[in-house]
N, C-alpha and C positions, 0 to 999 in steps of 0.2 A: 376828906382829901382823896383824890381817885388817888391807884395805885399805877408806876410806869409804865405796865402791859395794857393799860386804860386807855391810857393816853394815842388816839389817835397818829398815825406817823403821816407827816405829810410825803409829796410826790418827788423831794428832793431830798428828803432823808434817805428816803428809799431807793435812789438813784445814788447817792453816795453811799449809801453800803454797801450796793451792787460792784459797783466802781471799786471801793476797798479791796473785795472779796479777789476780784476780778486780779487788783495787782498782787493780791497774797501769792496765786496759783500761777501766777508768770514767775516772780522769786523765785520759789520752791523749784518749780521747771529746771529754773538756770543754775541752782545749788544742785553740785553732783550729791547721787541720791545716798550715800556713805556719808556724808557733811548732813545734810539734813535728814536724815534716819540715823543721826551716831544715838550708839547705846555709851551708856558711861558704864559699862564694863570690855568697853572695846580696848583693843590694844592702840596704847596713846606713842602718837612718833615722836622721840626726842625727850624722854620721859622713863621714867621707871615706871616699871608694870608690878607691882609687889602681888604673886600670885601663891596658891597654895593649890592647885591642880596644874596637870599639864597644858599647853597651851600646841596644839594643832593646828597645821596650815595643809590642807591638800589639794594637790593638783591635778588633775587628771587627764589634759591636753598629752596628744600625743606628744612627746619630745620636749616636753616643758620643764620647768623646773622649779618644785618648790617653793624656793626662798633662796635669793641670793641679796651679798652683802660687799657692796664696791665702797671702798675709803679714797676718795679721791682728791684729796687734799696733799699739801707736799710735805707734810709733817710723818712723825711713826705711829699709825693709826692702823690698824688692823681690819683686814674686811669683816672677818668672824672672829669672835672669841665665846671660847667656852668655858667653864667654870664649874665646877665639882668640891662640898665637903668632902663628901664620901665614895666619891665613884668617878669614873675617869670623867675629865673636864671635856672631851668632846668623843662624840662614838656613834659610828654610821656603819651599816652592813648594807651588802650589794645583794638584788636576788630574794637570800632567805635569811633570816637572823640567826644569830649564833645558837648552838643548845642549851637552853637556858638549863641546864646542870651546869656547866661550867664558867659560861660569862654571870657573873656575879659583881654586885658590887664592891663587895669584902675585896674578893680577888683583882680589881680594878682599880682599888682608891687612891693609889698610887700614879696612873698609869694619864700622862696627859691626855694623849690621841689613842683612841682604840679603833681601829677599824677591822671586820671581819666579811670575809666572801667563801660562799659554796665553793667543792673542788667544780669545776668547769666540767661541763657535758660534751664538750665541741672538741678535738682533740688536737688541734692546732691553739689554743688558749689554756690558758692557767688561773684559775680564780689567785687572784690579789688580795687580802686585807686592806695593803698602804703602796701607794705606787706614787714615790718621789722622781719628776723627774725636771731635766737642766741639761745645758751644754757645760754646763762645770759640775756641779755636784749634786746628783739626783736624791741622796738622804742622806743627810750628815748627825753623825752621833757624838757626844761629848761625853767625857764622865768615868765617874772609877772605870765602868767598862763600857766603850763609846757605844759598842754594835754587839748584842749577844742574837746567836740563831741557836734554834733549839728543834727537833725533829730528823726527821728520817737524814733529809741534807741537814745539818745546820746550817750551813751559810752558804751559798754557791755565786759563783763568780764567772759570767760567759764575754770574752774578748766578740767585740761585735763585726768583727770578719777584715778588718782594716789592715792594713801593712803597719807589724807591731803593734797593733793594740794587743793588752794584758785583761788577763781574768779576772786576774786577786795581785794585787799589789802591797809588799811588806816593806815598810820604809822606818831605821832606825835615825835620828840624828845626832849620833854619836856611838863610840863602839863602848862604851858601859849599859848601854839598853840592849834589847833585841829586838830586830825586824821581826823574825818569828821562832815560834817556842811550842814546839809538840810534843803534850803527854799522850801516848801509848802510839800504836802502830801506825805508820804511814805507807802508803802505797803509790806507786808512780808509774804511769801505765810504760813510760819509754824506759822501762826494764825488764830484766826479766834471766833465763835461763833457758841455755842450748843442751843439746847431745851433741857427743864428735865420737866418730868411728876410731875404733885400735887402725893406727899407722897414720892418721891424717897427722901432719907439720903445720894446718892451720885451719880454719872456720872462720866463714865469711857467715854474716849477717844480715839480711834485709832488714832494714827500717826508713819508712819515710820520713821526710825534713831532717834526717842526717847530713851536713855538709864537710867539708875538708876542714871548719874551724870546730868542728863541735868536739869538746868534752866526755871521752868514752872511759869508762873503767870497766875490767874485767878480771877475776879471778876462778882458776878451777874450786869448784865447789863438790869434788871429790880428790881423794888421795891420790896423789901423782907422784911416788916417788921420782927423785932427780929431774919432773917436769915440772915448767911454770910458761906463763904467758910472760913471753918476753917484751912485747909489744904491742898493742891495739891503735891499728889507725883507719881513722875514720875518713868517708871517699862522701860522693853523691848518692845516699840514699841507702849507705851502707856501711860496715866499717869490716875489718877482719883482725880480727885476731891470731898472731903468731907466737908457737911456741918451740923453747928452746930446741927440742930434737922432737923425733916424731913418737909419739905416743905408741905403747904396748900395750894397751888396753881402754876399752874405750871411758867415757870422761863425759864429765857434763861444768859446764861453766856457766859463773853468774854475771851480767853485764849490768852497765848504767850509764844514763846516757844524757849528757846537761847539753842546752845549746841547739 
């Protein structure tokens, strides 16, 4: 019995292979080349990936962007979520990475979001970690202690130039709590201490945003017998201090200034 490779092929077998061949490499053509080259160690969409190495995506286009994640559904779906045993559940650095002596995961395992950035080279910019921002609340914190700051400021608070806008805002809701509660020194730059000459009856003050309603206090902050500040009233841009008779000697007084 001849063997299949024996067997002579006729002129329409061979025109039908051809033909086969032919629709195989139009298919493949029109299958994007990711679909027909998938490795089944690719990362599968819609699917858990169960990995035990890291899993890398880079991009290198000018201006581009890694990996982004739109939940576009009307439901509470999150674009990204991160997740951590041991180590913060999500953490990105700008620039250059943290020193790896102190970002640790021990030290992170607690810590949801970690973000870290170099101090800025440019001297109109500030490297950021985390930059929350909103027309209503750019970072909101909850908890035993909602918002801790730690460093040279701990927490700094800039009013953005508006008529009445505030810094740092302390708000109790009720008078058994407190708006705010300072251990050890505090400092307030619209205060401060004068010198007054032997014989002057009063000392006048420059200070900007002093108005007619604002809140002055004043005491000599030396021995004056039989003399005291009988009055402090405050003008435009200034306030003056009056004292009962004219001084015999000269005097230094401490001011403060709300308003």
């Amino acid at each position: 019995m001849e063997s299949e490779t024996s067997i002579p092929r006729s002129r329409r077998a061979i025109l039908a292979a051809a033909a086969g061949a032919a629709g195989a490499l139009v298919a493949s053509a029109a299958v994007p080349l990711g679909v027909a080259a998938h490795d089944p160690e690719d990362v599968a969409v819609g699917a858990d990936n169960p990995e035990t190495a890291t899993t890398t995506l880079t991009n290198s286009a000018d201006g581009s962007t890694a990996v982004a994640g739109h939940a576009t559904g009307t439901g509470h779906g999150y674009g990204v979520e991160g997740t951590s045993a041991g180590g913060a559940g999500a953490f990105a650095w700008s620039v250059s990475p943290p020193d790896a002596s102190w970002f640790l995961p021990e030290y992170t395992k607690y810590t949801g979001v970690f973000g870290s950035a170099p101090a800025s080279s440019e001297p109109n910019y500030a490297g950021t970690g985390v930059w929350g921002d909103s027309p209503d609340t750019g970072v909101f914190g909850s908890g035993g202690y909602g918002v801790v700051g730690y460093g040279g400021i701990g927490v700094e608070g800039d009013a953005n130039g508006s008529l009445g806008s505030i810094g740092v805002r302390a708000w109790a809701p009720s008078t058994s709590v407190y708006a705010l509660k300072v251990v050890g020194k505090v400092n307030f730059n619209r205060s401060g201490r004068v010198s007054i000459a032997s014989g002057a009856s009063y000392r006048v003050v420059s200070l900007a945003g002093v108005t007619t309603t604002s809140k002055v206090f004043a005491v000599f902050a030396t021995s004056e017998s039989g003399r005291w500040i009988r009055a402090v009233v405050p003008a435009a841009g200034k306030f003056t201090m009056y004292f009962n008779a004219a001084l015999t000697s000269s005097a230094v007084a401490s001011w403060f200034v709300l308003d």
